[in-house]
C-alpha positions in Angstrom: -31.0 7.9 -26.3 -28.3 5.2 -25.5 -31.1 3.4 -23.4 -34.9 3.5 -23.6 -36.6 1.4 -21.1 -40.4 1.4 -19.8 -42.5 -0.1 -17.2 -44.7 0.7 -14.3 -43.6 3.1 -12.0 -45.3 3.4 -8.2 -45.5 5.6 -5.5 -44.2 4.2 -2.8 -44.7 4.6 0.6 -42.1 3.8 3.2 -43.0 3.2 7.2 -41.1 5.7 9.1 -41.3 2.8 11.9 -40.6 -0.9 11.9 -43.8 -3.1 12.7 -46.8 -4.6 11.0 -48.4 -1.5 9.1 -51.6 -1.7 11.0 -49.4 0.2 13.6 -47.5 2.7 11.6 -48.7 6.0 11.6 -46.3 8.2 9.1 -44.8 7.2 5.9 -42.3 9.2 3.5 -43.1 9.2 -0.1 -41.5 8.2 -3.2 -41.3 6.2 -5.8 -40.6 2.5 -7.0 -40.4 0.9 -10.2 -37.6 -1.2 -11.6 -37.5 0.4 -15.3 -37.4 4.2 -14.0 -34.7 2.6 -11.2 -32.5 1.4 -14.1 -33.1 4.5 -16.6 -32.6 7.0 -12.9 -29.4 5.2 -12.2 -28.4 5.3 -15.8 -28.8 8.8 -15.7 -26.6 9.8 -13.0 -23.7 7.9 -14.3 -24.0 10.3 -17.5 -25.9 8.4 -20.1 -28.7 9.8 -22.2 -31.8 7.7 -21.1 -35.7 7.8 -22.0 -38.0 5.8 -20.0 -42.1 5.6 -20.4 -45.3 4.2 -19.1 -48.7 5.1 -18.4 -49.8 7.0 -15.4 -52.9 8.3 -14.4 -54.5 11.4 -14.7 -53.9 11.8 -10.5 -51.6 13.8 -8.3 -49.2 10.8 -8.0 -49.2 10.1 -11.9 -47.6 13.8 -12.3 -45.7 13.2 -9.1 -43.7 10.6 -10.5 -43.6 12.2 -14.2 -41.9 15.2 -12.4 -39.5 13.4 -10.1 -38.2 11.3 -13.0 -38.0 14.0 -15.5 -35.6 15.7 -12.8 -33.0 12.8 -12.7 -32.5 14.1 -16.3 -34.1 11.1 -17.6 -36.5 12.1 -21.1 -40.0 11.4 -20.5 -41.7 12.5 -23.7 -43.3 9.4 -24.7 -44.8 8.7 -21.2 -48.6 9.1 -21.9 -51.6 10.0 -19.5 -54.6 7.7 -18.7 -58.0 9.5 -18.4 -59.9 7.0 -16.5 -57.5 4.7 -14.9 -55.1 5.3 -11.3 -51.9 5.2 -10.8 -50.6 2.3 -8.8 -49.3 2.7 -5.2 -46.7 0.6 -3.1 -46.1 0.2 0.6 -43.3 -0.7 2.2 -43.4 -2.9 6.0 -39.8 -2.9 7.7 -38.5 -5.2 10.6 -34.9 -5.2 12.0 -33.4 -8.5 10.6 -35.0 -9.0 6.9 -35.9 -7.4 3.9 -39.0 -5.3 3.3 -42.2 -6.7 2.9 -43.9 -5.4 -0.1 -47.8 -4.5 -0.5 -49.0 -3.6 -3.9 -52.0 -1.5 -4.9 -51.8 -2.0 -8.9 -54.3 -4.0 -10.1 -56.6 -2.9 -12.9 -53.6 0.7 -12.7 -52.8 2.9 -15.9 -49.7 1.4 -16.5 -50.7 -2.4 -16.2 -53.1 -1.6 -19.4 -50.2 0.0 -21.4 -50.3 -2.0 -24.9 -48.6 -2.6 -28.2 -50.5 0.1 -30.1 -49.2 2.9 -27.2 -45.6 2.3 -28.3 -43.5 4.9 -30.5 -42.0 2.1 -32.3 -39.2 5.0 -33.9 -38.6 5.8 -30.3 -37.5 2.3 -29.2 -35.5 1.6 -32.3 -33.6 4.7 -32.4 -31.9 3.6 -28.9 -28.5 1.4 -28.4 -30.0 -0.6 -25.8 -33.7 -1.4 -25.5 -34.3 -2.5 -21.3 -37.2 -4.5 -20.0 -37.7 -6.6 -17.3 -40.2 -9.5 -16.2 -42.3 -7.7 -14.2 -44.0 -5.7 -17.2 -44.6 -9.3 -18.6 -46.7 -10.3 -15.7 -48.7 -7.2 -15.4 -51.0 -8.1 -18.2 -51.9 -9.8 -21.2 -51.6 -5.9 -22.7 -48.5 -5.4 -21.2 -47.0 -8.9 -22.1 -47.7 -8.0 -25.5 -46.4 -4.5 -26.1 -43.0 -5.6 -24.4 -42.7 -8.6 -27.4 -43.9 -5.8 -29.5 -40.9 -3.7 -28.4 -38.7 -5.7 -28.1 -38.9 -8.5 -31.7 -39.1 -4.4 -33.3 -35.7 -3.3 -31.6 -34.3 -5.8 -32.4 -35.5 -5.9 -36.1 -33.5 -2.3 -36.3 -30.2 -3.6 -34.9 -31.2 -2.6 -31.3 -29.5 -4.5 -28.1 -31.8 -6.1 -25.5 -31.2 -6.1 -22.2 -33.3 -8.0 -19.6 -34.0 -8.5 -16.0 -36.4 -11.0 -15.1 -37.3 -9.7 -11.8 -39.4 -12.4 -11.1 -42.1 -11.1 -8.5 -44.1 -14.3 -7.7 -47.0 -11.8 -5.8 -47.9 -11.2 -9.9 -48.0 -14.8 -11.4 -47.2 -18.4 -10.9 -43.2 -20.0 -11.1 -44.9 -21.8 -14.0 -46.3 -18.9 -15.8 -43.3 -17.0 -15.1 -40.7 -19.8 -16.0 -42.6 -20.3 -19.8 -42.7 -16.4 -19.9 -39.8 -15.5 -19.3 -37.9 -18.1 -21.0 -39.5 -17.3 -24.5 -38.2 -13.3 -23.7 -34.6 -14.9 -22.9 -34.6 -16.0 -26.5 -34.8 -12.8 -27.7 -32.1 -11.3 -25.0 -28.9 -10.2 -25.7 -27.2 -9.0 -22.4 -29.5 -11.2 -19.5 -29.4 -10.2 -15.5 -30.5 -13.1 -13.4 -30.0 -13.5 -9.9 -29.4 -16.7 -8.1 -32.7 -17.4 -7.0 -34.3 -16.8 -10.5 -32.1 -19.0 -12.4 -32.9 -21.8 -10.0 -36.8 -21.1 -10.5 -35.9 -20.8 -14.5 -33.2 -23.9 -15.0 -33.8 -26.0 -12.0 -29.9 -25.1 -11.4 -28.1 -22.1 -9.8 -24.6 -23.4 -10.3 -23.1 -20.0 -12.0 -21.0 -21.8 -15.1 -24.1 -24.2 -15.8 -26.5 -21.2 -16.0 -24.4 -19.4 -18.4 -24.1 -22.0 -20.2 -27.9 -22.5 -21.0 -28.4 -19.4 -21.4 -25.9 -18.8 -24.2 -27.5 -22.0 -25.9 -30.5 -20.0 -26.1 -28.7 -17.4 -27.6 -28.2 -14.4 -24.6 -24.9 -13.1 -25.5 -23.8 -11.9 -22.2 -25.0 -13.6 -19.0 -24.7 -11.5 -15.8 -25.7 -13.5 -13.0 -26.0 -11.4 -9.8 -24.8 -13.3 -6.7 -25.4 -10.9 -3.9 -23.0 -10.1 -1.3 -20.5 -11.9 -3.3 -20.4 -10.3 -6.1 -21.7 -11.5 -9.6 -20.8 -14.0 -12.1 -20.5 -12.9 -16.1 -20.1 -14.7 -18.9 -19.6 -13.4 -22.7 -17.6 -15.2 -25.5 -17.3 -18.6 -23.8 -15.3 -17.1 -21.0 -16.9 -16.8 -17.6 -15.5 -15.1 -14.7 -16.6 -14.9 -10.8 -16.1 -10.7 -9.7 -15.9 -10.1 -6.0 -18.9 -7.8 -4.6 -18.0 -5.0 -2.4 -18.5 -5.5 1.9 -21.9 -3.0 3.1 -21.4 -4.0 6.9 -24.7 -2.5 7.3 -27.4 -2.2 4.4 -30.3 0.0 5.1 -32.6 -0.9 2.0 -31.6 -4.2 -0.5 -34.8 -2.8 -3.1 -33.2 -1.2 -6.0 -29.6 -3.1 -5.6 -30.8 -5.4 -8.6 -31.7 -2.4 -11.0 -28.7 -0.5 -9.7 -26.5 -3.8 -10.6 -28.1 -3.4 -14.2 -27.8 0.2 -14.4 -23.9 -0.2 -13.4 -23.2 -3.1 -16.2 -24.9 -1.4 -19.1 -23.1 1.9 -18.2 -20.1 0.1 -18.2 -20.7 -1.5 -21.6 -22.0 1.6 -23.4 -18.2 2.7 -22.3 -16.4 -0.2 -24.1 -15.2 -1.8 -20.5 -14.5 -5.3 -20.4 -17.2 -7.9 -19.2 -15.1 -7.9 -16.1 -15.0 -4.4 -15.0 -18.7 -3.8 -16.4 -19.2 -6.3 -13.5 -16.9 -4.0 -10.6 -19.1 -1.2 -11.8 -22.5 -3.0 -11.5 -21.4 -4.4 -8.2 -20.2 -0.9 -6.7 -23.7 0.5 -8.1 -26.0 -2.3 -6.5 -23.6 -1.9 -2.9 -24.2 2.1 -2.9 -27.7 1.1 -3.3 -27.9 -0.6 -0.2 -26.7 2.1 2.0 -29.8 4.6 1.5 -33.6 4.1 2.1 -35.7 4.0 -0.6 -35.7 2.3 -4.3 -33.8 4.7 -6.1 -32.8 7.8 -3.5 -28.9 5.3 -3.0 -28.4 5.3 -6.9 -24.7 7.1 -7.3 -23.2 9.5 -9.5 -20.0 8.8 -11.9 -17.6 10.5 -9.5 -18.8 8.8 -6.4 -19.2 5.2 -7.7 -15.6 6.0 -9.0 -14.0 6.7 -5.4 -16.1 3.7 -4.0 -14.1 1.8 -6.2 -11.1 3.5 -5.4 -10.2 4.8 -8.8 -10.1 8.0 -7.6 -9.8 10.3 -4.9 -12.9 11.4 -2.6 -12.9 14.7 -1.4 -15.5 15.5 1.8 -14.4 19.1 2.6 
């Protein structure tokens, strides 16, 4: 694999109306989860990916098995919980602002995944090893098997990459802040937004947050500014890349994974800190423009003539 990644994965249920859910009636199905989201997105640009968690023994658990295994992403370490669920996700849309989000995970397969479930030989025999913050809140057995993971990749030479994703539905600012900070010091390539580096430094002023971030040893600092663009620092050099104009975004969940997805794909091809940041931006826009988590996620040709490096051909 060039990336391994794992985390909890959802189904997710979308209202096929806007309104309070006590008065939606029909919802589409599919599935959420910001590891599979990355690894899914990862996938389609070309790279070999392998993403895991726990799932329950349930229709849903080999739902979402089966829908990731068929974005091409490996799922042979993803393991099967006899007694637990699998968690569920719904989704409440109005006109003007982002999704609400409802989640039904609590005591779920995934949230009591733990350091002895890991294939340590898996995770070290990756480039990259991807995790994100929301794993780390999950549970005290999840918390650990992601330090697990990650102090062992990185014992074997492996990169880490990490998203903090701070969901503040899962924990406190303050248990976040002290969490996540001690994973930054073990981060190589880090992927803040805005708002997170605020809740984490007390700052969101892009050249300051780099800064502190490289004292605490991240090597490369992507800090994801939304509509305009990103910020990303590497080598002492920092550099402000323009985002790309969606006049009118159908779903934002997912653009954050995407933005990963696009930046690590553009590093495992040897591109410069500032076109691994076009790339990531292109791949968090595209996102934007289809409902759902992951469904917006693009493929290496079409990011490609987004970006206008090559030609798109309709008919």
């Amino acid at each position: 694999m060039e990336v391994v990644t794992f985390g909890e994965t959802m189904v997710l249920f979308n209202p096929e109306t806007q309104g309070p859910l006590r008065y939606v009636g029909t919802f589409t199905k599919s599935i959420g989860g910001a590891e599979s989201n990355v690894a899914i997105a990862l996938a389609r640009l070309g790279h070999r990916v392998g993403w895991f968690s726990k799932l329950g023994k349930d229709e849903f658990g080999r739902y979402i098995k089966s829908t990731i295994m068929g974005e091409d992403v490996d799922v042979s370490r993803v393991m099967t919980d006899e007694t637990r669920t699998t968690g569920i996700l719904f989704k409440e849309r109005f006109s003007t602002v982002n999704p609400n989000v409802y989640y039904y995970r609590k005591g779920s397969a995934a949230s009591h995944l733990s350091a002895e479930d890991l294939d340590l030989d898996y995770i070290k025999n990756t480039k990259i090893l991807h995790v994100t913050g929301i794993s780390l809140a999950l549970s005290e057995e999840c918390r650990e098997a992601v330090f697990t993971a990650v102090k062992e990749a990185k014992k074997a030479g492996v990169l880490i990459s990490f998203d903090p994703n701070i969901r503040l539905k899962l924990w406190s600012k303050e248990e976040a802040r002290r969490v996540i900070l001690e994973m930054v010091s073990l981060t190589d390539i880090l992927f803040p937004g805005k708002d997170e580096a605020e809740i984490l430094l007390g700052t969101d002023e892009p050249e300051e947050v780099a800064r502190i971030f490289h004292e605490m040893g991240v090597k490369i600092v992507a800090l994801k500014l939304g509509k305009s663009g990103c910020f990303v620092s590497g080598d002492g050099v920092g550099t402000y890349v323009d985002g790309y104009t969606v006049e009118n975004p159908v779903d934002t969940v997912g653009a954050g994974d995407g933005y990963a997805a696009g930046f690590l794909s553009g590093y495992l091809e040897h591109l410069d800190l500032v076109d691994c940041g076009k790339r990531a931006n292109a791949v968090g826009a595209m996102a934007t423009l289809v409902k759902g988590d992951m469904e917006g996620f693009p493929y290496k040709e079409q990011v490609e003539a987004f970006m206008g490096l090559r030609d798109s051909i309709d008919r």
